[in-house]
C-alpha positions as CSV (number, residue, x, y, z in Angstrom):
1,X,18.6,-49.1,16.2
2,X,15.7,-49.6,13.6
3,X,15.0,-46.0,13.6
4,X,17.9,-45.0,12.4
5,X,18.2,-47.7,9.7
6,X,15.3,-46.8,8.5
7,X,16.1,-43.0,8.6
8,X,19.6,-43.0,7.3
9,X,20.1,-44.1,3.6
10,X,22.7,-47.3,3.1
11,X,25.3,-47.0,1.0
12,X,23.5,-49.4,-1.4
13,X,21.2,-46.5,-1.7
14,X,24.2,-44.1,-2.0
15,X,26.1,-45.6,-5.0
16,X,22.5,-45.8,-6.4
17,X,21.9,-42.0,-5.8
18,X,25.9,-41.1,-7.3
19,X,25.0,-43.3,-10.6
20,X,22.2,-41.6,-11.0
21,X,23.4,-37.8,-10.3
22,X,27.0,-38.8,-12.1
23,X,24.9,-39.9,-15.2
24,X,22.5,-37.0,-15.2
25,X,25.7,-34.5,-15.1
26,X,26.6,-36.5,-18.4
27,X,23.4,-36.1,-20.0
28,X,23.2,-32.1,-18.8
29,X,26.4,-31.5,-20.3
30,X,25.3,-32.9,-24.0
31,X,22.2,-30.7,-23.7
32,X,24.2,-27.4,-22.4
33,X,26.9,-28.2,-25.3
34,X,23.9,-28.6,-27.8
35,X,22.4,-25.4,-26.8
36,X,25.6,-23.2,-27.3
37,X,26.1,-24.8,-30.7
38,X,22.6,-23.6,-31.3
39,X,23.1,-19.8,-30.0
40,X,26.8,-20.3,-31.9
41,X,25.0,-21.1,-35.0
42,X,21.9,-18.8,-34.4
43,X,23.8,-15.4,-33.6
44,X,26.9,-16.0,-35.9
45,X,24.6,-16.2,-38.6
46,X,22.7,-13.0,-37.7
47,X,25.4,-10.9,-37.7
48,X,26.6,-11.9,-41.1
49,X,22.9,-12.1,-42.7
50,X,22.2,-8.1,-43.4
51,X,25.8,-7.8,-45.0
52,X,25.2,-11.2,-47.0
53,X,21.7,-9.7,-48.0
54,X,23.1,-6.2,-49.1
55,X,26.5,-8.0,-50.9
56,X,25.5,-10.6,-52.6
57,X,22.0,-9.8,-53.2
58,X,22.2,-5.9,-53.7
59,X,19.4,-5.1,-51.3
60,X,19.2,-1.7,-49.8
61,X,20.3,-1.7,-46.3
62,X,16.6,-0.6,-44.8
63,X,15.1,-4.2,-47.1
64,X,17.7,-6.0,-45.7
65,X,17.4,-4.8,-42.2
66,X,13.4,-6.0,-42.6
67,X,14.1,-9.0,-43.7
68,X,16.8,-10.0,-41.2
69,X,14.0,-9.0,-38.1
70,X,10.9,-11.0,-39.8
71,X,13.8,-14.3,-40.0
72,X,14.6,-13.4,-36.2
73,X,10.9,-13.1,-35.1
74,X,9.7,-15.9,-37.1
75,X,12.4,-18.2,-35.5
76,X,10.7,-17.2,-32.2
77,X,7.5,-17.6,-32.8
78,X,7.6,-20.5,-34.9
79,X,9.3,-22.2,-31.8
80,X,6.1,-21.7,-29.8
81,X,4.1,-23.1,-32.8
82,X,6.4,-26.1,-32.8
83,X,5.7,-26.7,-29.1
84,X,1.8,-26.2,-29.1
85,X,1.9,-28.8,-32.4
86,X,3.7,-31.5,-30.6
87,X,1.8,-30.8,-27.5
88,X,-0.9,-31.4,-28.8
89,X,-0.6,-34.1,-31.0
90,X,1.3,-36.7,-29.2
């Protein structure tokens, strides 16, 4: 009988383990809900850029092609950047 007390988890241990996987299902649903906003925000603003660029600031559609794909790498790499800074310097 000890064995399998000591094998089986109690239901103190239970309700423990639900708290914990009930409250990490909250958390993980503010951080998938924060990263659509973000690809929301990111790709709705791409598609509008190069018209915006050519519209209202009379660039030539080739200039304003370039421009869009050095703000869409930059926002790339500069993520890495971001990560090695605060990796490094904690």
């Amino acid at each position: 009988d000890d064995l399998t007390t000591t094998l089986l988890p109690s239901d103190a241990n239970d309700s423990k383990e639900n708290d914990h996987r009930s409250k990490l299902i909250h958390v993980a649903s503010f951080i998938v809900g924060c990263e659509f906003c973000e690809r929301l925000a990111y790709y709705g603003l791409a598609s509008s850029i190069v018209l915006f660029m050519e519209k209202q600031l009379n660039m030539s559609n080739s200039s304003s092609d370039i421009q869009y794909s050095m703000w869409s790498g930059m926002s790339y790499i500069l993520a890495l950047v971001g990560g090695f800074v605060a990796d490094t310097y904690q």
